[in-house]
N, C-alpha and C positions, 0 to 999 in steps of 0.2 A: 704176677703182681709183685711187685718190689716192696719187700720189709718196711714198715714205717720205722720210722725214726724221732725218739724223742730227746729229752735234755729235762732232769730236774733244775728248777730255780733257786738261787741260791738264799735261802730263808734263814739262814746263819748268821747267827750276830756278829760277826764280823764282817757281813757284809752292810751296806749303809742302804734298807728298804728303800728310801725315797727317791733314790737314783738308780740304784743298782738293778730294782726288780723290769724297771720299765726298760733302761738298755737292753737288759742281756736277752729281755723278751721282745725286743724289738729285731736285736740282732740274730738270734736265732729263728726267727721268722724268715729273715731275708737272706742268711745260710741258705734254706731249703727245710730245716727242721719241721718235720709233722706235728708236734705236739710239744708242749711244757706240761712240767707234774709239779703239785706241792707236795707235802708229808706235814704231819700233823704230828707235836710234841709239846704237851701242855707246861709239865715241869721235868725236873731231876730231883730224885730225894737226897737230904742227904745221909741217912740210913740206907744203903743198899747192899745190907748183909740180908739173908736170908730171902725169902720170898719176893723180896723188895729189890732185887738181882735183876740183870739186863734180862727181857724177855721171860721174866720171874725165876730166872736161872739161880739157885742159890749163891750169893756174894759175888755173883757175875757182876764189874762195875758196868756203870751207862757210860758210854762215849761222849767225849767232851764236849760235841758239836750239837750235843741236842741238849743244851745250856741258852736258854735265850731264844728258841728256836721262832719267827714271825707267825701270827695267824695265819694257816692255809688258806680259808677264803679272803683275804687281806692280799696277800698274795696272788691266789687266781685273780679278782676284782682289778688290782696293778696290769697285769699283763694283761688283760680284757681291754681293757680300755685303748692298751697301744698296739696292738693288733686285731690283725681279719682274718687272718686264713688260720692258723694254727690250731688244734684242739687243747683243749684246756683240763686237764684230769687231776685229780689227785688219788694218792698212794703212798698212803690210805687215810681219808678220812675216820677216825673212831667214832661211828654211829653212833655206838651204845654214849657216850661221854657229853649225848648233846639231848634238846629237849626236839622229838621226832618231828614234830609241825613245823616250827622254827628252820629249822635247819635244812628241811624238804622245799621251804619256801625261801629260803636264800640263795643255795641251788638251782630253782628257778628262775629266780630273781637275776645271776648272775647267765644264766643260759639265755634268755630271755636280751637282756644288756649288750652278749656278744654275740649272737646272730644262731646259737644255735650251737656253741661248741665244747657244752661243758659233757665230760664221763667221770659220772659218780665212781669212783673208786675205793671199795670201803672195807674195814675189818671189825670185827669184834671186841680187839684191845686185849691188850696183858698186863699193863701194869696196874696191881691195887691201889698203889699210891695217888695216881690218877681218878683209879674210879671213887677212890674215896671222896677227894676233893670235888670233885666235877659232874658224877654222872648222878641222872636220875635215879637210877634203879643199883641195886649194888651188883659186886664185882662175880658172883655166881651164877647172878642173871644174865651176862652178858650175851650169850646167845638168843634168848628170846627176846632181848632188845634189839637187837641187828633186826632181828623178823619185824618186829613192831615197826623198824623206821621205816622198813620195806615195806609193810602195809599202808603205814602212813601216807608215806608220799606217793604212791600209786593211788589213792586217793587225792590226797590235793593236788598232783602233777595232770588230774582228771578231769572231766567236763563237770561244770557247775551246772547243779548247787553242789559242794560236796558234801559227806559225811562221812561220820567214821568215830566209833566206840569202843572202848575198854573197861577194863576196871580200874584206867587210870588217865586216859585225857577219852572227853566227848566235845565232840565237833557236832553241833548242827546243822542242818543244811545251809550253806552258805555260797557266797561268791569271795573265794582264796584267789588271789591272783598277785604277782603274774602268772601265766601258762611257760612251759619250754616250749622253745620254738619245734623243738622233735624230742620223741622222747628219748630221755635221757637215761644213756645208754648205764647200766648197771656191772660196774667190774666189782669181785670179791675175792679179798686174799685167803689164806688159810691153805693147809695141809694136810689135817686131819680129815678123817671118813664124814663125821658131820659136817663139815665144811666145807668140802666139798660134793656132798649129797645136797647142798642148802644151795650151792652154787650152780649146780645141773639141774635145780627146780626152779631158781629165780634170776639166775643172772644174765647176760649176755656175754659174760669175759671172765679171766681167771687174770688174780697179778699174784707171778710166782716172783719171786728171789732167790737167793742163795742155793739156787739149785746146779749143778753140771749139766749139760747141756743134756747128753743123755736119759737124765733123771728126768729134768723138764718135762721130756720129749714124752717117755712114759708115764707120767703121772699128767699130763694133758691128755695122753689118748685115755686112761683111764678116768678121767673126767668127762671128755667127749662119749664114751660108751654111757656112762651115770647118765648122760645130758639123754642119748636113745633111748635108756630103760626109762627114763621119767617122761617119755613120749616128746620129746622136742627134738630141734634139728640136728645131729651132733657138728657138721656144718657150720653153722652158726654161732658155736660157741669161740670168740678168741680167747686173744694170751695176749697179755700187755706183762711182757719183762722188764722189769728192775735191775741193772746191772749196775754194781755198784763196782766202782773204779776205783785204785788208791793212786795210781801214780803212771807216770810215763815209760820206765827204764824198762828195757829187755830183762828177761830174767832166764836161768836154762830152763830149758824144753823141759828136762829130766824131773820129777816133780812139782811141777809149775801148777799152783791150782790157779783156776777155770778164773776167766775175768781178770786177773794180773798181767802186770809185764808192759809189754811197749802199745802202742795204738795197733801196731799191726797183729799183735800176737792176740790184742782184746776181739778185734774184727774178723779175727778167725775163728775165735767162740760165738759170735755174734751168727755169722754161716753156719756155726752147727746148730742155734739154737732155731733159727730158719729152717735149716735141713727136719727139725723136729718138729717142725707145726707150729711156731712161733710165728706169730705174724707182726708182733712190735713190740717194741725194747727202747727202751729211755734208760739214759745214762748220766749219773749222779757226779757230774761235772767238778761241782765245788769241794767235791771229798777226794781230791786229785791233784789240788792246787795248791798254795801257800795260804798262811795263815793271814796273810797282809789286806784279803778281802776285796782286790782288784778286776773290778767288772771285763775290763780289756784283758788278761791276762783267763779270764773264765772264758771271756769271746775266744780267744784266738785257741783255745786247745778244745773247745767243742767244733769250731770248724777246721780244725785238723781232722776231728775224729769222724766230721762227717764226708770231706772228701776219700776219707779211706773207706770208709760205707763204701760210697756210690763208685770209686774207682774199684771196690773189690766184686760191682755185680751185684750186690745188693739190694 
């Protein structure tokens, strides 16, 4: 079976939503592309000394691009609409930053719309900044809110009537709907032992990133053993990779980290992340281009990158 192949959307404010998101999904459809992803970024602070650091990294700054960033389901909803085949994911939704029934039933709602193609792709969330503004439950909680939304919406994603109780939303039995047309398939990011233990009980996929291929490669098979100890398929479990791109140019071989350099040299990590039990990788297109926000110019260097996929065997 041949590597899927995806393409994040360009949810960037410098690109123009009302044009851009329905092209570029339209055209990566008729590429060949397997999939489009969103990513979810509510604000930027502007305090970001101390805790308030990229990925809570102390005085880590945040990257420019996540300034303005479009709603993810805004986004998938666009590309739904102008396509049929493609799957629709995001990566990652932050669960914990939304209200669990709500947001279980817009997921539906949008799976439901496009025939069946949405994969919940979700994480926990790091930034306090955000959970202060936005989430239900504070920023300590955030793991047992991931679980809450997973309870949740296996419930409401469930046959009517539904229900479902806490010590903080009760559902009576009721008729929630839409239904997903299948269910919908469940990817979690994360790294840590809890997070990946939460992921070998409840998910069907892992979205890694910033990994070497190598690494990937073994912290998937140690994932996939988690998934046998927890008595499920280890089989069963994917890997939807995130390859985040910066640019086109060759660079030397000699230190060259993983994911850089030319299209041919990116496609060659791509084969090792394969060769590692990677079964699909989406590539973050728009953080590769100019700043001019040119939908034609994201087209033509995602179908560069996809004829070097399929011409490399892939």
């Amino acid at each position: 079976m041949s590597l899927k192949v995806g393409v994040g959307l360009p949810l960037l404010k410098n690109f123009d939503p009302s044009t851009t998101i329905p092209r570029v999904a339209r055209a990566v459809e008729e590429i060949g592309y397997d999939s489009v992803w969103v990513f979810e970024r509510l604000l930027v602070p502007e305090d970001q000394s101390g805790e308030h650091g990229l990925l809570g990294m102390p005085d880590v700054p945040w990257p420019e691009r996540y300034r303005g960033v479009l709603d993810p389901l805004v986004g998938l909803t666009l590309a739904a609409a102008v396509t049929e085949r493609v799957e629709l994911g995001t990566c990652v939704l932050v669960a914990p930053l939304h209200v669990p029934a709500m947001l279980a039933r817009t997921l539906a709602s949008i799976d439901a719309a496009s025939g069946g193609r949405v994969v919940a792709g979700l994480g926990s969330g790091w930034s306090i900044d955000e959970f202060a503004a936005f989430a239900p439950r504070p920023f300590a909680e955030r793991g047992a809110a991931l679980d809450e939304f997973l309870d949740v919406a296996a419930a409401v994603w469930g046959a009517d009537p539904v229900s479902f109780g806490n010590e903080r939303y009760v559902l009576a039995p009721a008729e929630v709907g839409p239904k997903p047309v299948r269910p919908i398939p469940i990817y979690l990011g994360g790294f840590t032992d809890v997070a990946l233990r939460r992921a070998a009980r409840r998910a069907d996929g892992w979205l890694p990133t910033g990994l070497p291929p190598a690494a990937a490669g073994a912290m998937l098979a140690r994932l996939r053993q988690m998934t046998a100890d927890a008595g499920r398929d280890p089989a069963a479990m994917r890997c939807a990779y995130q390859v985040n791109i910066s640019g086109t140019a060759e660079v030397p071989a000699e230190g060259r980290q993983p994911y850089t350099g030319s299209i041919d040299q990116v496609v060659g990590d791509l084969a090792d992340l394969a060769a590692a039990g990677v079964d699909h990788v989406f590539l973050t297109v728009a953080n590769a281009i100019g700043d001019a926000g040119d939908p034609e110019e994201f087209i033509d260097l995602a179908a560069k990158y996809h004829a070097a996929v399929r011409e490399a065997g892939l």
